[in-house]
VEXPAPA-688355 format. One record per residue (C-alpha): x, y, z; residue number from 1. Coordinates in steps of 0.5 Angstrom, whole numbers, m for minus. Example, Ala and Ser with C-alpha at 12.3 -4.5 7.8 and 13.67 -1.06 7.14 Angstrom:
+-------+-------+-------+-----+
!  east ! north !    up !   k !
+-------+-------+-------+-----+
!    25 !    m9 !    16 !   1 !
!    27 !    m2 !    14 !   2 !
+-------+-------+-------+-----+
***
This chain:
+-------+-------+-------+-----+
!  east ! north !    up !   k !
+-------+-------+-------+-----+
!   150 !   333 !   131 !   1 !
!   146 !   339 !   135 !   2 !
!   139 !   334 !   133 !   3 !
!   144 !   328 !   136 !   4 !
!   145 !   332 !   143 !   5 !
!   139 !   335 !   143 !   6 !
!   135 !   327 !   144 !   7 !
!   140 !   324 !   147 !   8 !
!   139 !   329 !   152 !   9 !
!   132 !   329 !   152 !  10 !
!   133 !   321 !   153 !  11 !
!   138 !   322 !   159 !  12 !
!   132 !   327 !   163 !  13 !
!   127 !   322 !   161 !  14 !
!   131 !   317 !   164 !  15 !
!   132 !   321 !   171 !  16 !
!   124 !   322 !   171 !  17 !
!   123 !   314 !   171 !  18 !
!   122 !   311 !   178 !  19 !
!   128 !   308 !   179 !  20 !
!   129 !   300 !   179 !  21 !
!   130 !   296 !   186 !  22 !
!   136 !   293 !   185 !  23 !
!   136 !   285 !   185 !  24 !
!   138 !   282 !   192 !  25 !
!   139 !   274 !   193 !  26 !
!   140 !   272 !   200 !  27 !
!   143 !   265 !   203 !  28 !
!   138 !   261 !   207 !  29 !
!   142 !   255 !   211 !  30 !
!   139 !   249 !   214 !  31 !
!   141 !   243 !   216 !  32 !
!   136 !   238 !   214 !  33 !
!   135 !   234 !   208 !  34 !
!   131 !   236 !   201 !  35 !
!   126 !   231 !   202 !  36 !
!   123 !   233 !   209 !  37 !
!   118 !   238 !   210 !  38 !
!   122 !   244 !   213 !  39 !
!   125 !   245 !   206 !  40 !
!   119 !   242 !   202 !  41 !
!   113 !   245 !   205 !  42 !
!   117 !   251 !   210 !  43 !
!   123 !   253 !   207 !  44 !
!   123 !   253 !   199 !  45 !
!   114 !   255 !   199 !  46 !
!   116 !   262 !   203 !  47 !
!   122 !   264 !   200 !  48 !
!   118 !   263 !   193 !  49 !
!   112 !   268 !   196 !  50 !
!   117 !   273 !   198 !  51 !
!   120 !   272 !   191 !  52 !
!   113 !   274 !   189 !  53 !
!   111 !   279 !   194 !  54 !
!   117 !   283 !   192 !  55 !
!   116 !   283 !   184 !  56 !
!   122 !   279 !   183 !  57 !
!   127 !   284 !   187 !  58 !
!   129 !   279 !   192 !  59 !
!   132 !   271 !   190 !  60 !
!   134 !   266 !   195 !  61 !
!   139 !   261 !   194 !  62 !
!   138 !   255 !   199 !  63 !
!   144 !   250 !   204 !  64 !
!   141 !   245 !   206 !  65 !
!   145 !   238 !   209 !  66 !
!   150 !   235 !   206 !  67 !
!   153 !   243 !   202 !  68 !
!   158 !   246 !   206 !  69 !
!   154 !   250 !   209 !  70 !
!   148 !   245 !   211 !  71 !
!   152 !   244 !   219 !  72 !
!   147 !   243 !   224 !  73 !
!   152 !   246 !   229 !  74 !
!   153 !   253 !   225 !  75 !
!   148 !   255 !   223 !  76 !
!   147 !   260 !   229 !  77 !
!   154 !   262 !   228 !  78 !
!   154 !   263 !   221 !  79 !
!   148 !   268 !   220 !  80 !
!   151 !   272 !   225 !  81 !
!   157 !   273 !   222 !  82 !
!   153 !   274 !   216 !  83 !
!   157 !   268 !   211 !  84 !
!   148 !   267 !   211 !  85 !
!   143 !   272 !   210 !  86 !
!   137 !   267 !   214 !  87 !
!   138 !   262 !   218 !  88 !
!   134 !   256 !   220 !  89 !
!   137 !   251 !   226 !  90 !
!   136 !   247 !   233 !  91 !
!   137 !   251 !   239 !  92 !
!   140 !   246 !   243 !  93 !
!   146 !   245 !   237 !  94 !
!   152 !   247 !   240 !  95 !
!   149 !   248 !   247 !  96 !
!   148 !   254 !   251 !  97 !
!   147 !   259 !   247 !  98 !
!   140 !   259 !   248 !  99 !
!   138 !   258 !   255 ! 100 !
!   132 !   262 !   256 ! 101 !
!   129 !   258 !   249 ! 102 !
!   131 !   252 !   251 ! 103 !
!   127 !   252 !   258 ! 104 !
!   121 !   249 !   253 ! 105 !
!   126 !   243 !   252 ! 106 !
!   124 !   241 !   259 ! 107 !
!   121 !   233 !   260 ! 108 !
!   113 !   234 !   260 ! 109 !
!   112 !   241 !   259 ! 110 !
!   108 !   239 !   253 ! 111 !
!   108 !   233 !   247 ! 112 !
!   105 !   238 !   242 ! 113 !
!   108 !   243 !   237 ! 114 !
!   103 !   247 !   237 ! 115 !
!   103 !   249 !   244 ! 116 !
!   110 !   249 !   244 ! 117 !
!   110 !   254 !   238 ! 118 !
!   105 !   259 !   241 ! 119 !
!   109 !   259 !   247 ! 120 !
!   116 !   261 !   245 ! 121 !
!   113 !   266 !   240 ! 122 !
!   108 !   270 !   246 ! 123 !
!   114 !   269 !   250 ! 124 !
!   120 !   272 !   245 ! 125 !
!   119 !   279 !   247 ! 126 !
!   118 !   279 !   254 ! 127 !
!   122 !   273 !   256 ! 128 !
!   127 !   271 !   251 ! 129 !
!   129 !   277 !   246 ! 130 !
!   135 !   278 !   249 ! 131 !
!   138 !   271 !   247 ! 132 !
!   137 !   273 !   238 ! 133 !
!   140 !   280 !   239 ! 134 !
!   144 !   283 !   232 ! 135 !
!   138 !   278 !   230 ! 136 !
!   130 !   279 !   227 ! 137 !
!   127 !   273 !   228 ! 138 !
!   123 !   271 !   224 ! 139 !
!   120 !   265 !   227 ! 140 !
!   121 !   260 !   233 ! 141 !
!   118 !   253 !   233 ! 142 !
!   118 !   246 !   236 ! 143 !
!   116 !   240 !   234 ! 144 !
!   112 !   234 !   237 ! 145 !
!   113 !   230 !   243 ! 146 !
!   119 !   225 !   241 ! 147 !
!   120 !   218 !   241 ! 148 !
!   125 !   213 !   243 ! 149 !
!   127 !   209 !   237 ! 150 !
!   132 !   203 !   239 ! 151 !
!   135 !   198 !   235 ! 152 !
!   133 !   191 !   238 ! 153 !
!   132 !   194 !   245 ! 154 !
!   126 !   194 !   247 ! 155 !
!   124 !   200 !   252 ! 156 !
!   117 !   199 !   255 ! 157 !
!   119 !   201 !   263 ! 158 !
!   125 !   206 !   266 ! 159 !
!   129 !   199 !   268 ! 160 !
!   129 !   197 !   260 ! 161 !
!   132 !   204 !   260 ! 162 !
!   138 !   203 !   264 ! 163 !
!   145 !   204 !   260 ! 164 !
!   142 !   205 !   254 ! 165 !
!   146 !   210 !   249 ! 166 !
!   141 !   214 !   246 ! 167 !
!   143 !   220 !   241 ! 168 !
!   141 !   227 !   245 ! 169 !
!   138 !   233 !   242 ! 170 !
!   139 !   238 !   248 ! 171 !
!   142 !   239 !   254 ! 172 !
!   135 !   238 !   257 ! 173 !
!   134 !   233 !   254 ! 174 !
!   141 !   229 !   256 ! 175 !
!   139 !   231 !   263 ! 176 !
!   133 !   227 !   263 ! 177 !
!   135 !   221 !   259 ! 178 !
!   141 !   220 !   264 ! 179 !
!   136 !   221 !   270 ! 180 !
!   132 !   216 !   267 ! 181 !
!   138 !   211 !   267 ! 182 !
!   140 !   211 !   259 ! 183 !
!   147 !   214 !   257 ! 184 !
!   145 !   220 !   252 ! 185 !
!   151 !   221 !   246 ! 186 !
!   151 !   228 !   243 ! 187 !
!   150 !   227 !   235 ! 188 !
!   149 !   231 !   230 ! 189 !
!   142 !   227 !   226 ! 190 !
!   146 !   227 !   220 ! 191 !
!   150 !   222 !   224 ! 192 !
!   145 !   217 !   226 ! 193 !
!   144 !   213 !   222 ! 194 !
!   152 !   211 !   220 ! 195 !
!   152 !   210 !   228 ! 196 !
!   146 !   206 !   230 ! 197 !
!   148 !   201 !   224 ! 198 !
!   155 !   200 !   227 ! 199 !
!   152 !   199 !   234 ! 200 !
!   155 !   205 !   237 ! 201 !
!   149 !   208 !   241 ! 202 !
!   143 !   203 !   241 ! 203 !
!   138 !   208 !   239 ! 204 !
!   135 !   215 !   238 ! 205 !
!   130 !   221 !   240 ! 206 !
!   127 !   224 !   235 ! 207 !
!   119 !   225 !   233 ! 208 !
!   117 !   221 !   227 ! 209 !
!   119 !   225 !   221 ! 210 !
!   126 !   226 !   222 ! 211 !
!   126 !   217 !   223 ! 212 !
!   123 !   218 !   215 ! 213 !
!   127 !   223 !   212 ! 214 !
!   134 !   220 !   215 ! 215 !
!   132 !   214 !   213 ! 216 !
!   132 !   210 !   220 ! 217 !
!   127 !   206 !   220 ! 218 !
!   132 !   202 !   216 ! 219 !
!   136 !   201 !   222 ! 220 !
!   132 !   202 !   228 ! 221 !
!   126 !   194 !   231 ! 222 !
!   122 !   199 !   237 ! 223 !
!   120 !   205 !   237 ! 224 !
!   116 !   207 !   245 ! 225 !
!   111 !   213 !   244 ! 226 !
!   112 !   216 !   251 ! 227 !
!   112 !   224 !   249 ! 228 !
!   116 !   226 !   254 ! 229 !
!   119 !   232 !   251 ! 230 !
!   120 !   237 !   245 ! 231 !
!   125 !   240 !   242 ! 232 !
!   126 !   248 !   239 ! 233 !
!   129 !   251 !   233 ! 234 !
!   130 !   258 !   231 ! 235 !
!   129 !   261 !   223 ! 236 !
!   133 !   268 !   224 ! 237 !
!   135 !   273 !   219 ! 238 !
!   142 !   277 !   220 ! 239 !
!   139 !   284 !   222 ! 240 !
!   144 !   287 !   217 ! 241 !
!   142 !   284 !   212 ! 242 !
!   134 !   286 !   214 ! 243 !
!   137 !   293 !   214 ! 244 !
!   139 !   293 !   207 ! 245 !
!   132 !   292 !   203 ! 246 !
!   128 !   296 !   201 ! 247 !
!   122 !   299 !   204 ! 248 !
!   118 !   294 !   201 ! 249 !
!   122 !   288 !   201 ! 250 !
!   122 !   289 !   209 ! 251 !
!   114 !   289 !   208 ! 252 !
!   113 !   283 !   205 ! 253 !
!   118 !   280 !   209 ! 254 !
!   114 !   282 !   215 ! 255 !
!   108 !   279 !   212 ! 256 !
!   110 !   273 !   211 ! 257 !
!   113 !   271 !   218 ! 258 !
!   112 !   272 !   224 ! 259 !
!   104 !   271 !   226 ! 260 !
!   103 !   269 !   220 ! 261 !
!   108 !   263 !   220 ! 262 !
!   109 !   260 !   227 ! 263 !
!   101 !   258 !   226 ! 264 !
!   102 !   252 !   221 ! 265 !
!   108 !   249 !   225 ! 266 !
!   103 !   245 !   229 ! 267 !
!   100 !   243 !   222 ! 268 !
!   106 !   241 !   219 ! 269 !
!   108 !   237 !   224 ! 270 !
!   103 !   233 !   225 ! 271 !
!   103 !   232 !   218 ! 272 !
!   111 !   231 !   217 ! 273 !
!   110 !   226 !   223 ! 274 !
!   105 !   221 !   220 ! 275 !
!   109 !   218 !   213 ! 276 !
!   114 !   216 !   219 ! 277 !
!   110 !   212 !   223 ! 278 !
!   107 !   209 !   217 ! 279 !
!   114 !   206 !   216 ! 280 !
!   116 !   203 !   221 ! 281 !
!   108 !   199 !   221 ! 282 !
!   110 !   197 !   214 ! 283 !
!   116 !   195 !   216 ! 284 !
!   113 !   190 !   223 ! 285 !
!   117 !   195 !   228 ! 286 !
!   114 !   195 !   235 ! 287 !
!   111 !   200 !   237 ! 288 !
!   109 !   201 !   245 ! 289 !
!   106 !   207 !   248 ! 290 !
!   107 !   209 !   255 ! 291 !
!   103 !   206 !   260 ! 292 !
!   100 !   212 !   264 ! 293 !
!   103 !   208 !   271 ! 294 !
!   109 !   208 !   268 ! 295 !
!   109 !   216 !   265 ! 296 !
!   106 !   217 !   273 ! 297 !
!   114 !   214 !   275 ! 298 !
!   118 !   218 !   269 ! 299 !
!   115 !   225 !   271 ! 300 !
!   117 !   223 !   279 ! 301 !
!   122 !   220 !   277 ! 302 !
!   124 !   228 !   273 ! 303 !
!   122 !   232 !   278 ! 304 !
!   128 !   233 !   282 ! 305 !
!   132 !   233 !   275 ! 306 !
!   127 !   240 !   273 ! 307 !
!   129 !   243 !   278 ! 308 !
!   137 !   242 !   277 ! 309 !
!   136 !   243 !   271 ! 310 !
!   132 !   251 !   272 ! 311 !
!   138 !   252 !   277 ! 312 !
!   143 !   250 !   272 ! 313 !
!   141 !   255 !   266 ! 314 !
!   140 !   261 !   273 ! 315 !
!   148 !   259 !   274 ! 316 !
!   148 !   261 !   267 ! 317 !
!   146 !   268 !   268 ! 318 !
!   138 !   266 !   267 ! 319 !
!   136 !   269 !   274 ! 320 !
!   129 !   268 !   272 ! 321 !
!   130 !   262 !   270 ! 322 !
!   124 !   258 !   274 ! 323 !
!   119 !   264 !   272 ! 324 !
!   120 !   263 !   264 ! 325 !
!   118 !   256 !   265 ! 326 !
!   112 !   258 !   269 ! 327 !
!   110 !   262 !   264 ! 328 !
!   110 !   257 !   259 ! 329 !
!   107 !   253 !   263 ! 330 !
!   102 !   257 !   263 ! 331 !
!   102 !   259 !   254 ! 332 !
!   101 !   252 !   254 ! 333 !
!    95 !   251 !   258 ! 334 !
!    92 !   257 !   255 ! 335 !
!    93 !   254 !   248 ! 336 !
!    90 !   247 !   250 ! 337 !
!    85 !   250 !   252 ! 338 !
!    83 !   254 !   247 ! 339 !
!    83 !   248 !   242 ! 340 !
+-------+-------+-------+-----+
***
């Protein structure tokens, strides 16, 4: 008996002097896109595997994607700062008004690359635009690349072709111009597209090419216009809360894998994502015009007294400095263009 408790005493003061296993974490990671487009395959699901990696196993992730319950385009904000999800990936224009100083990039003509948006909003998050994702660490901000106007038997080539035409709309900016261009923007969620195209409830959509292939558009939509005259943000954020109760090393590997390291892909990705879509529609004998530079001259006239309602506006909403943010990422836009 004594023998007994002497090794099991022993075994317990052995146990005390081992380094203590990190308890496993699984986090929930939202979005709203569906499995097969780019941002779950190439962005979400390969960074959650590397943080896996990188933590030896103590950090899994359990991904909502469209179609789960918690794959609602209109929540996902909402949902990670409640904490019902640990990370969250979603539009910054999806409800509106709850980004106005990040949604400044949305603005007709800024640019038409995702890099160059990207870069912008990520050198200005700590000086322009941190105070929008409080109770939140970012873990990345990104664009996409310059939309498009794809219609169901319209064909757009000219803002007179526009007029009262019903176009899907991802952002306050975005409805603006197309309502000053002469079209009736109609707030969708890009899940509900294709069910409203195909019963000709809006005659058409802005999108870049990639979400056009991942919806399955094509199948619905004759004429595309490549007229690159906005993009639209997205955030991919994490509840600070949920950041706070890893360890050490887990925060680490997290650090590692976002921010620097990740908004430097998306303008690659884009490109990339963009392509099968575009390769569709010619498959499938769509029309595909590109905007004529006279015709863009009158678009970007056309906007310009829509730019400025729309600074003042976002003013009206508290964002006093709304005019200087637009100039400076006019300028982080220029900065990265030139450096390409």
């Amino acid at each position: 008996m004594k023998i007994t408790t002497r090794l099991l005493a022993g075994a317990a003061l052995a146990a005390l002097a081992l380094p203590a296993a990190a308890q496993e974490t699984t986090l929930k990671v939202s979005h709203y896109l569906p499995t097969v487009h780019g941002i779950h395959t190439d962005f979400i699901v390969p960074w959650t595997e590397a943080i896996t990696e990188c933590t030896g196993g103590e950090v899994q992730f359990e991904i909502s994607a469209a179609g789960s319950q918690l794959g609602n385009v209109a929540r996902q904000q909402e949902q990670v700062m409640a904490g019902v999800v640990d990370i969250a990936h979603g539009l910054h224009g999806i409800p509106r008004g709850r980004f106005p100083r990040t949604s400044i990039i949305d603005m007709p003509f800024l640019t038409d690359d995702a890099g160059a948006a990207t870069y912008a909003l990520w050198e200005l998050l700590p000086e322009y635009l941190a105070e929008e994702y409080q109770g939140l660490k970012v873990l990345a901000l990104h664009a996409h690349n310059g939309g498009l106007l794809h219609t169901n038997g319209a064909r757009v080539e000219t803002m007179e072709d526009m007029q009262g035409l019903r176009i899907r709309t991802p952002s306050p900016a975005v409805s603006e111009m197309l309502s000053t261009l002469g079209a009736t923007p109609q707030g969708l969620p890009p899940g509900e597209v294709y069910e409203n195209l195909q019963r000709g409830v809006i005659d058409g959509t802005v999108f870049p090419w990639d979400p056009v292939k991942s919806f399955g558009l094509n199948e619905v939509l004759t004429n595309h216009l490549d007229f690159g005259a906005y993009t639209v943000s997205f955030f991919f954020v994490m509840n600070e809360n949920s950041y706070d109760s890893l360890s050490p090393e887990a925060q680490a590997c997290i650090d590692e894998l976002s921010g620097d390291a990740l908004v430097g892909k998306f303008g690659d990705w884009w490109d990339a994502w963009d392509a099968p879509g575009r390769e569709e529609a010619e498959a499938a004998g769509h029309e595909i015009i590109t905007l004529s530079d006279e015709e863009r001259a009158r678009w970007r006239e056309a906007l310009q007294p829509m730019i400025q309602s729309y600074l003042e506006t976002v003013k009206s909403e508290g964002v006093d400095n709304a005019e200087e943010i637009y100039r400076a990422m006019q300028d982080k836009v220029a900065e990265f263009e030139s450096n390409q």
